[in-house]
C-alpha positions in Angstrom: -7.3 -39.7 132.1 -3.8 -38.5 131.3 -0.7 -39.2 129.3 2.8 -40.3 129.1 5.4 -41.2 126.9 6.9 -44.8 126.2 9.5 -45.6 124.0 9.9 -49.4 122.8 13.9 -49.2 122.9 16.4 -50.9 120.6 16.8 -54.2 122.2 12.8 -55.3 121.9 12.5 -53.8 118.2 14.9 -56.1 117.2 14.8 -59.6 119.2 11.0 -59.1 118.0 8.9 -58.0 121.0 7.3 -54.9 120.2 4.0 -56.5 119.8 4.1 -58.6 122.4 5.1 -55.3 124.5 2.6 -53.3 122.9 -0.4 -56.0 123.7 1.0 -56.3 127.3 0.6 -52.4 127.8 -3.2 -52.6 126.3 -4.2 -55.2 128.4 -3.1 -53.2 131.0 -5.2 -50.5 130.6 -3.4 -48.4 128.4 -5.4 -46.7 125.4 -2.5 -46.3 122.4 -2.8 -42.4 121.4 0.2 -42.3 118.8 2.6 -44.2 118.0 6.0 -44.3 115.5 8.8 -46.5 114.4 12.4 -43.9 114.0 15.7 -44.2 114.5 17.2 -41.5 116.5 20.6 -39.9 115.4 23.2 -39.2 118.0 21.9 -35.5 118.2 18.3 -36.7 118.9 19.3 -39.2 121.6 21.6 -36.7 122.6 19.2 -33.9 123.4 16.3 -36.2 124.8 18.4 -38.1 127.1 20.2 -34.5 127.8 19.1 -34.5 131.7 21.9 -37.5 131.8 24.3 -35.5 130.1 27.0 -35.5 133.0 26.3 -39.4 134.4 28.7 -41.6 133.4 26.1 -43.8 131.2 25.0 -40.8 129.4 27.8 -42.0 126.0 26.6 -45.4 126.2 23.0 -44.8 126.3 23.2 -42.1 123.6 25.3 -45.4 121.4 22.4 -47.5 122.2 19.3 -45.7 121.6 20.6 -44.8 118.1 21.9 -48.2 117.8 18.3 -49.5 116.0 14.8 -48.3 115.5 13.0 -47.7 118.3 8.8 -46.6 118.9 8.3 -43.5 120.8 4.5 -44.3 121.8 1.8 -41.8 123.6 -0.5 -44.1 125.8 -3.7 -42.7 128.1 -4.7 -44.2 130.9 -5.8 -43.1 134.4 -2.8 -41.6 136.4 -0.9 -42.4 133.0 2.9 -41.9 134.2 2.7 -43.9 137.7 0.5 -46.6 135.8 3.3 -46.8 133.4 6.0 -47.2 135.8 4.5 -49.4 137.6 3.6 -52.2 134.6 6.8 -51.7 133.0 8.7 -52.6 136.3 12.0 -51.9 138.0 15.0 -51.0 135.8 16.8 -54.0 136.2 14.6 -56.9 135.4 16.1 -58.7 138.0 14.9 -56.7 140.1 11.1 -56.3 138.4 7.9 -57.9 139.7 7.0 -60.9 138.3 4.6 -59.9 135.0 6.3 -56.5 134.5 7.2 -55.8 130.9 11.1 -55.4 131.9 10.7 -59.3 134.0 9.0 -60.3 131.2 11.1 -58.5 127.5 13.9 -57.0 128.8 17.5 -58.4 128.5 19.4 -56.5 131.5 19.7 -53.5 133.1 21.1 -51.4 130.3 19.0 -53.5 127.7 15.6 -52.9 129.5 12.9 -52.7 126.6 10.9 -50.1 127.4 11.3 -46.2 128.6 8.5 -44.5 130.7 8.4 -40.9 131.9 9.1 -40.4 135.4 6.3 -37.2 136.0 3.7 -35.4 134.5 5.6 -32.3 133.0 8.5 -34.8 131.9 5.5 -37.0 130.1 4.1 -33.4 128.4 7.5 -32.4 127.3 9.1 -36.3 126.0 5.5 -36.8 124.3 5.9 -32.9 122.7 9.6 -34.1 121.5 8.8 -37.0 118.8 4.6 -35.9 118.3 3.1 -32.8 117.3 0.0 -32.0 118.5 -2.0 -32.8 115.0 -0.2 -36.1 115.5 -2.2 -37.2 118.9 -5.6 -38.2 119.1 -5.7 -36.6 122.6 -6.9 -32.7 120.8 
């Protein structure tokens, strides 16, 4: 079993979907390990998003991630990050297989519900940014 990091993003918190997100990722396999409602401030967005920092979306996805709350979410699961991306579908749900959580909750491309990790060590350090380690019921 491993781990990774999701973040319920702005858009589902507030049309209403985080639960309906949440029960799609259980019924997918995923055991919930920690979870939290914030709302990041520009610095926090900022620094976790800071691999983006010279794309020219990098201002407009700092605005929206600190534009509502949002749930930063560890989940387990067997090969946890490529599990993840796989469920939560393609970046534009357009573009995401039918039953994905982006074809299913996710308004547009920009507006896509849901953030995954993209690799292991990305997953260790996202899921050491918003948890501790007391915090996780992985120890």
């Amino acid at each position: 079993m491993s781990l990774t990091l999701g973040i319920i993003k702005p858009d589902a918190v507030q049309s209403g979907k985080a639960g309906n997100i949440l029960a799609h990722l259980e019924a997918s396999g995923f055991t919930v390990e920690a979870l939290r409602m914030i709302r990041m401030n520009t610095v926090q967005a900022g620094a976790f998003y800071f691999v983006h920092k010279e794309r020219p979306f990098f201002d407009s996805l700092v605005s929206f991630m600190t534009s509502g709350a949002v749930i930063p979410m560890v989940l387990e699961a067997e090969d946890a990050v490529k599990k993840l991306r796989t469920v939560i579908g393609a970046t534009d749900p357009v573009e995401a297989d039918e039953g994905t959580v982006r074809r299913l909750f996710a308004e547009s491309k920009e507006r896509n519900a849901i953030h995954a990790s993209d690799s292991d060590e990305n997953a260790a350090a996202e899921i050491a940014f918003f948890f501790s380690g007391h915090e996780r019921l992985d120890l």
